[in-house]
Biopython code that builds the backbone (N, CA, C, O; Angstrom):
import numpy as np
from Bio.PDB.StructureBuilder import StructureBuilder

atoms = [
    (1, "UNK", "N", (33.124, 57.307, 200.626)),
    (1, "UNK", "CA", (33.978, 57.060, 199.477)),
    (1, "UNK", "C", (34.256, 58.339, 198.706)),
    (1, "UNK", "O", (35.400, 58.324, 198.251)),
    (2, "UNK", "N", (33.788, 59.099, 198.505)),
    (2, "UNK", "CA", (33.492, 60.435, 197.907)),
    (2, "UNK", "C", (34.502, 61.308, 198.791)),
    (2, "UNK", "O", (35.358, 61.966, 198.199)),
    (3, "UNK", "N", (34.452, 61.329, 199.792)),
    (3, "UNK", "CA", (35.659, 62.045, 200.458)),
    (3, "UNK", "C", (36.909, 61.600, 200.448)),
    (3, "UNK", "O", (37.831, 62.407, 200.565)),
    (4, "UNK", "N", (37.154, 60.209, 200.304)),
    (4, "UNK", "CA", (38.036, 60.328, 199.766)),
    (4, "UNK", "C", (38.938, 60.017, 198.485)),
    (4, "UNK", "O", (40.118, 60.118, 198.149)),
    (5, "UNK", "N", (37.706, 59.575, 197.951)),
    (5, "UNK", "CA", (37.995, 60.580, 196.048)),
    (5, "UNK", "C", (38.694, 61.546, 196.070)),
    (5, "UNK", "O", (39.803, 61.659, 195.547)),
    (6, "UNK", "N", (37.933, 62.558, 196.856)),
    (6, "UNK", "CA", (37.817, 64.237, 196.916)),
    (6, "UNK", "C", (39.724, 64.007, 197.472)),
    (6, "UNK", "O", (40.699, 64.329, 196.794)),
    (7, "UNK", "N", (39.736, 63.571, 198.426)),
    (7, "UNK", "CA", (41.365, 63.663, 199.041)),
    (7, "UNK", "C", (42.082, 63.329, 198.071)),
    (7, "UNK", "O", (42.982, 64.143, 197.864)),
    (8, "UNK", "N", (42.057, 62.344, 197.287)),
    (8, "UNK", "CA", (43.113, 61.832, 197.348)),
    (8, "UNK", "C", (43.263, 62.512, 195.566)),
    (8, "UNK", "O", (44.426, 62.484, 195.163)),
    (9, "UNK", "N", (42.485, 62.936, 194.805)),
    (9, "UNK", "CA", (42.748, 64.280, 194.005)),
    (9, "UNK", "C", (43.322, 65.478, 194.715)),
    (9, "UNK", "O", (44.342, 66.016, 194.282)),
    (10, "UNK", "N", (42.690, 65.922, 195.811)),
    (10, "UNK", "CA", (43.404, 67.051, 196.062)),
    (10, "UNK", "C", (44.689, 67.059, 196.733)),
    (10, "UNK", "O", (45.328, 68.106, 196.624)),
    (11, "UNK", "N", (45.195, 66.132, 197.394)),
    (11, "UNK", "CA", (46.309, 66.183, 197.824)),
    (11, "UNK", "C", (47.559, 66.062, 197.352)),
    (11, "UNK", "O", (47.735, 64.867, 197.591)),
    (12, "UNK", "N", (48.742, 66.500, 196.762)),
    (12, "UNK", "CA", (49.559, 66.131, 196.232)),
    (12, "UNK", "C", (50.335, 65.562, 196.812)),
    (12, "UNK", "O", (50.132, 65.232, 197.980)),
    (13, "UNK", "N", (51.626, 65.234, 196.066)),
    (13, "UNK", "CA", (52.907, 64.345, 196.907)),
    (13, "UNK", "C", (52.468, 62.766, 196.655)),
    (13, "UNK", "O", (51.385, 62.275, 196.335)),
    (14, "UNK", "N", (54.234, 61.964, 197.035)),
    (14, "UNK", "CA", (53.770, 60.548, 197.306)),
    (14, "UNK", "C", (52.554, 59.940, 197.472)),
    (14, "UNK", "O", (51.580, 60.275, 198.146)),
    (15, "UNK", "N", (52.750, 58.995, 196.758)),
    (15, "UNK", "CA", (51.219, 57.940, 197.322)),
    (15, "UNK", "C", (50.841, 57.706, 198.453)),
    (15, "UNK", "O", (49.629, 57.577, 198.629)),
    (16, "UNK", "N", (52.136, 57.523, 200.037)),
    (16, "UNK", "CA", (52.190, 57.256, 200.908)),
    (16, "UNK", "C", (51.572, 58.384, 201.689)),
    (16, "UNK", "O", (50.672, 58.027, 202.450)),
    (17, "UNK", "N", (51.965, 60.155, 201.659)),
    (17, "UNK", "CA", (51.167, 61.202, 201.903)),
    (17, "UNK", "C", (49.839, 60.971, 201.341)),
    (17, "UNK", "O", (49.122, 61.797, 201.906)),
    (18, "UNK", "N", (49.174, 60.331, 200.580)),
    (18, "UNK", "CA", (47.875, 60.947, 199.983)),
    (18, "UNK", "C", (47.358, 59.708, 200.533)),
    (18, "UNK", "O", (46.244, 59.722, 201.057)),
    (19, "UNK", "N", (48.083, 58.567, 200.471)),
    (19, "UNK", "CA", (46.906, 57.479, 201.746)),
    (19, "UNK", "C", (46.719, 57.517, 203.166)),
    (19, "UNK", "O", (45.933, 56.829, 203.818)),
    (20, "UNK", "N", (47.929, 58.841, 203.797)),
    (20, "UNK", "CA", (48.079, 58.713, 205.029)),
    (20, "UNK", "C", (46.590, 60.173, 205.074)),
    (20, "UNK", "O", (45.889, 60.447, 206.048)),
    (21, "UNK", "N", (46.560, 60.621, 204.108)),
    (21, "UNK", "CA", (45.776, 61.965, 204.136)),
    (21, "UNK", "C", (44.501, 61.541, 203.783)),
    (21, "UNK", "O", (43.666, 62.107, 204.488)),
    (22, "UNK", "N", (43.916, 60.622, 202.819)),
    (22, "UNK", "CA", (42.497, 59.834, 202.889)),
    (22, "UNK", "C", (42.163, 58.797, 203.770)),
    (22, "UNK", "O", (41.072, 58.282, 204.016)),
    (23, "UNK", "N", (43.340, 58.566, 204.225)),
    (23, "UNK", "CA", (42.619, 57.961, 205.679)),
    (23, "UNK", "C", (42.139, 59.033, 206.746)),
    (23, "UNK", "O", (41.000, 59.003, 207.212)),
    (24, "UNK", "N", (43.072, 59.966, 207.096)),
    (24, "UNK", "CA", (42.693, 60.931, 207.590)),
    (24, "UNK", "C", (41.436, 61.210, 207.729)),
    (24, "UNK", "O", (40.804, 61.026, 208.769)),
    (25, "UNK", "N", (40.883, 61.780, 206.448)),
    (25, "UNK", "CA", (39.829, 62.721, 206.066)),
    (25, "UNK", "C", (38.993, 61.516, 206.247)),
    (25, "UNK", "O", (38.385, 61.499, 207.317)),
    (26, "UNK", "N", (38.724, 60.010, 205.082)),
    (26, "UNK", "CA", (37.563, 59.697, 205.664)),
    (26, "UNK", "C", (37.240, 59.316, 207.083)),
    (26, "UNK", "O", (36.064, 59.255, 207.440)),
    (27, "UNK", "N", (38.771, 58.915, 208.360)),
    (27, "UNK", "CA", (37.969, 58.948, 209.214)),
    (27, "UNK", "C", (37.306, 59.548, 209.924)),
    (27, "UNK", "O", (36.336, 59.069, 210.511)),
    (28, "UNK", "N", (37.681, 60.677, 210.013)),
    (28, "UNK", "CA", (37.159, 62.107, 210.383)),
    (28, "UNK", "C", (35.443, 62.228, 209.762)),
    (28, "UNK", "O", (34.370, 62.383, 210.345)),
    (29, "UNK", "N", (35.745, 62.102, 208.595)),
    (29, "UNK", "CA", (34.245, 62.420, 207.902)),
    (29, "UNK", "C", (32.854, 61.134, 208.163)),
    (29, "UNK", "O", (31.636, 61.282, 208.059)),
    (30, "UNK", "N", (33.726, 59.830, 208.550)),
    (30, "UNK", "CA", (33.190, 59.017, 209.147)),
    (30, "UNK", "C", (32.712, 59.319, 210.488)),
    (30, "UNK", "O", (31.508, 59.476, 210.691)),
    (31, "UNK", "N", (33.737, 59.427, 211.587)),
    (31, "UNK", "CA", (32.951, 60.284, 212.893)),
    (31, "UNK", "C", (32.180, 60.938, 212.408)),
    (31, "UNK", "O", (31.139, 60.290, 212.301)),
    (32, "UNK", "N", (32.064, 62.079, 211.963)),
    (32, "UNK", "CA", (31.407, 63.561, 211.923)),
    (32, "UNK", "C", (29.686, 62.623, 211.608)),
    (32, "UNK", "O", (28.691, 62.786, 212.314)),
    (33, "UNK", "N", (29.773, 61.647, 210.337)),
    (33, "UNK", "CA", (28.288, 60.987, 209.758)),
    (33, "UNK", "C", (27.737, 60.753, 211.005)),
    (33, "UNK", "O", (26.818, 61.415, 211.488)),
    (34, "UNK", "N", (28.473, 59.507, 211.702)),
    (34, "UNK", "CA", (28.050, 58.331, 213.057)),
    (34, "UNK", "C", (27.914, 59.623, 213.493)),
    (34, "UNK", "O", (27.121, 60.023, 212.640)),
    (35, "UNK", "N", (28.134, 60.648, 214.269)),
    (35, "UNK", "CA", (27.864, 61.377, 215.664)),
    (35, "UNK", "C", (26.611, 61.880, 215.253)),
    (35, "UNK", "O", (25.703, 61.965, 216.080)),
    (36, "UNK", "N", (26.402, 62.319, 213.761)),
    (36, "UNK", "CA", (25.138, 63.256, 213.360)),
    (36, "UNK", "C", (23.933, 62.235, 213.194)),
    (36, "UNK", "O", (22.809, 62.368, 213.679)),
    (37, "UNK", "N", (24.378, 61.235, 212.442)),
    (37, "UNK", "CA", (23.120, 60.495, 212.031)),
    (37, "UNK", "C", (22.910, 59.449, 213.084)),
    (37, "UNK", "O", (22.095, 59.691, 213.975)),
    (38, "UNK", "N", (23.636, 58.179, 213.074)),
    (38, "UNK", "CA", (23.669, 57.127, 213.855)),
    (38, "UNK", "C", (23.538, 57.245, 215.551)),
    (38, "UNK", "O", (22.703, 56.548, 216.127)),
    (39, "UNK", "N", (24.260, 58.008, 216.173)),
    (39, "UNK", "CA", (24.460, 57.649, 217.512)),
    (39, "UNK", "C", (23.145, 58.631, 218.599)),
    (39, "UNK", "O", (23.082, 59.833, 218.341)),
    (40, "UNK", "N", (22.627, 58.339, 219.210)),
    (40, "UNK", "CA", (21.477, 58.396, 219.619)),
    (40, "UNK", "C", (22.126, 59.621, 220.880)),
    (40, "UNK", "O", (23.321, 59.477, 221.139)),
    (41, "UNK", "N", (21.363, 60.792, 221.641)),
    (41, "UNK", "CA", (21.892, 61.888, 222.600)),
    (41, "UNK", "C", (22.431, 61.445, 223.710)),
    (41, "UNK", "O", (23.248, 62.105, 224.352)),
    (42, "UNK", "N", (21.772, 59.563, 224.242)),
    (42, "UNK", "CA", (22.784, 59.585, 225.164)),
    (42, "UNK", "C", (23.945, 58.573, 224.832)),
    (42, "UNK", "O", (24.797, 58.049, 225.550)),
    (43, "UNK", "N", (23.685, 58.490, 223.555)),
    (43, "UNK", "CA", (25.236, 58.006, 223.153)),
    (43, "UNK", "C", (26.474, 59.112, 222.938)),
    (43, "UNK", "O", (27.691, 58.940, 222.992)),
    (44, "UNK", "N", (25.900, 59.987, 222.745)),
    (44, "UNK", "CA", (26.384, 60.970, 222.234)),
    (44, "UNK", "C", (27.343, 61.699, 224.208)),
    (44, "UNK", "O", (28.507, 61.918, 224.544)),
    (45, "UNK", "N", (25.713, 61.821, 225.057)),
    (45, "UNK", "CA", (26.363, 62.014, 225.955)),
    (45, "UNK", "C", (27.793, 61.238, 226.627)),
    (45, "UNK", "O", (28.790, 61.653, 227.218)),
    (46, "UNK", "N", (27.373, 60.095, 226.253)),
    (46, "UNK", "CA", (28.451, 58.712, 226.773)),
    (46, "UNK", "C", (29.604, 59.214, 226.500)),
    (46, "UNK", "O", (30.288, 59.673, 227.415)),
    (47, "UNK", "N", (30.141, 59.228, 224.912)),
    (47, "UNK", "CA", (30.940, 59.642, 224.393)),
    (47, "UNK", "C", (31.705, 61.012, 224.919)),
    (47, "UNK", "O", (32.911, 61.240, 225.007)),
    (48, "UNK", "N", (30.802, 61.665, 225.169)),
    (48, "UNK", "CA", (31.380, 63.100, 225.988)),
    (48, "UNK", "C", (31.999, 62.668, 227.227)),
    (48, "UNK", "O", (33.118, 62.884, 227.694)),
    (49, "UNK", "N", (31.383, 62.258, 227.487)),
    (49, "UNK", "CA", (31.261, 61.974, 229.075)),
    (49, "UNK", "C", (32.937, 61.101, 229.293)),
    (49, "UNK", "O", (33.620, 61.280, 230.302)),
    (50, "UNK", "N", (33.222, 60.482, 228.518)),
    (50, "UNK", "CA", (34.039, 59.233, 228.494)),
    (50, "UNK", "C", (35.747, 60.525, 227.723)),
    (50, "UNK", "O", (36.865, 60.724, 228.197)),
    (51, "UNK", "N", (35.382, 60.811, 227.038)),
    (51, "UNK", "CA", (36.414, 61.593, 226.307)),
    (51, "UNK", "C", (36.979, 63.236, 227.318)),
    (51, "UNK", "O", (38.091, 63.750, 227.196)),
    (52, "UNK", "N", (35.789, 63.782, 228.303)),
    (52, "UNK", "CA", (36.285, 64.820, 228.645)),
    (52, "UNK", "C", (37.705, 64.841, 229.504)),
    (52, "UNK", "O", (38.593, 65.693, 229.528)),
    (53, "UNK", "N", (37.549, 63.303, 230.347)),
    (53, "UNK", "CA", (39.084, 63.377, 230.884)),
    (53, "UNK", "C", (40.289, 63.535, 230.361)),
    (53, "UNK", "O", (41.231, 64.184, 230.816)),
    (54, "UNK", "N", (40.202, 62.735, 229.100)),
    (54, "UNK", "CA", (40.923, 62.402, 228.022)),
    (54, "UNK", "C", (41.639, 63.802, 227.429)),
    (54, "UNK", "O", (42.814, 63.847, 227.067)),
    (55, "UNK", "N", (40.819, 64.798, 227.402)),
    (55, "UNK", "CA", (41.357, 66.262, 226.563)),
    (55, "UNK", "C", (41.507, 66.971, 227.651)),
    (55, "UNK", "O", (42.349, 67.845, 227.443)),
    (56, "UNK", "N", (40.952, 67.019, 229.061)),
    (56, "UNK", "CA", (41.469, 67.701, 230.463)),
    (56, "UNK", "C", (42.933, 67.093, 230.510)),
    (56, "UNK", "O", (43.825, 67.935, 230.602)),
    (57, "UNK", "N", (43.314, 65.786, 230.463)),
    (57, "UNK", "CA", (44.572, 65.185, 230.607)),
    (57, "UNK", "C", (45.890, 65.538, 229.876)),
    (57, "UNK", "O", (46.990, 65.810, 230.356)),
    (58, "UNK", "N", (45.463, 65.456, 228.515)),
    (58, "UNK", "CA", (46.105, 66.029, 227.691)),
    (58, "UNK", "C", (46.450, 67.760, 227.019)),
    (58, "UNK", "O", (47.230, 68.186, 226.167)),
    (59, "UNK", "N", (45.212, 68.527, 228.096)),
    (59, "UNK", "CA", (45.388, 70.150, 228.072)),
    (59, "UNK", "C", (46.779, 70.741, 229.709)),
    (59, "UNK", "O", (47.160, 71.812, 230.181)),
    (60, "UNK", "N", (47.070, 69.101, 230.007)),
    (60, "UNK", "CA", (47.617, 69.916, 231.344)),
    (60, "UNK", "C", (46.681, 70.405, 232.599)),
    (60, "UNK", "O", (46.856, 71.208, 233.515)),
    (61, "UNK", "N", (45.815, 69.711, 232.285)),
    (61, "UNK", "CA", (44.558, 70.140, 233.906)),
    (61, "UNK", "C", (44.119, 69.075, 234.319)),
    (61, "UNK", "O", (42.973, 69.034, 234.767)),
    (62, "UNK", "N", (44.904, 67.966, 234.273)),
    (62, "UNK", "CA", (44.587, 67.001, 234.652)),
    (62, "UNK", "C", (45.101, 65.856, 236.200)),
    (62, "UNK", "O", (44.544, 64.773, 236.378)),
]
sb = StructureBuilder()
sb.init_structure("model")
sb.init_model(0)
sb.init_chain("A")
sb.init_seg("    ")
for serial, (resi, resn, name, xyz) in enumerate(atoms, 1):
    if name == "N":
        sb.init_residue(resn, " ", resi, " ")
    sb.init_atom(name, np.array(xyz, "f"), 0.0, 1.0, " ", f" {name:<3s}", serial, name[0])
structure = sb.get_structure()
C-alpha cells in the first residue's frame, strides 16, 4: 500500500496515468516481496525454469 501511496503522489498527469502507474509499481513491488520472502529456491527455480523460454522467445533466439 505504501508504494503505492508513494506512486500515486509522485506521478503527475490524469488520474487514468497515475492508476495505470500504481498499478504498475505495486505489481512489480508485489513480485519483487513474493520472490524474496514467500516463494521457497525451488519455487523460485520453477519460475526460472518456466519463464526462460519465454524471454529466449521474445529476444529473437527462439
Amino acid at each position: 500500500l505504501v508504494a503505492g501511496w508513494a506512486a500515486h503522489q509522485l506521478i503527475p498527469g490524469p488520474h487514468l496515468v497515475r492508476w495505470m502507474g500504481v498499478g504498475t509499481i505495486t505489481t512489480v513491488v508485489s513480485i519483487a516481496v513474493a520472490w524474496a520472502i514467500w516463494f521457497t529456491p525451488e519455487d523460485r527455480a520453477q519460475v526460472v525454469s518456466r519463464l526462460r523460454p519465454l524471454v529466449a522467445m521474445s529476444a529473437g533466439r527462439g
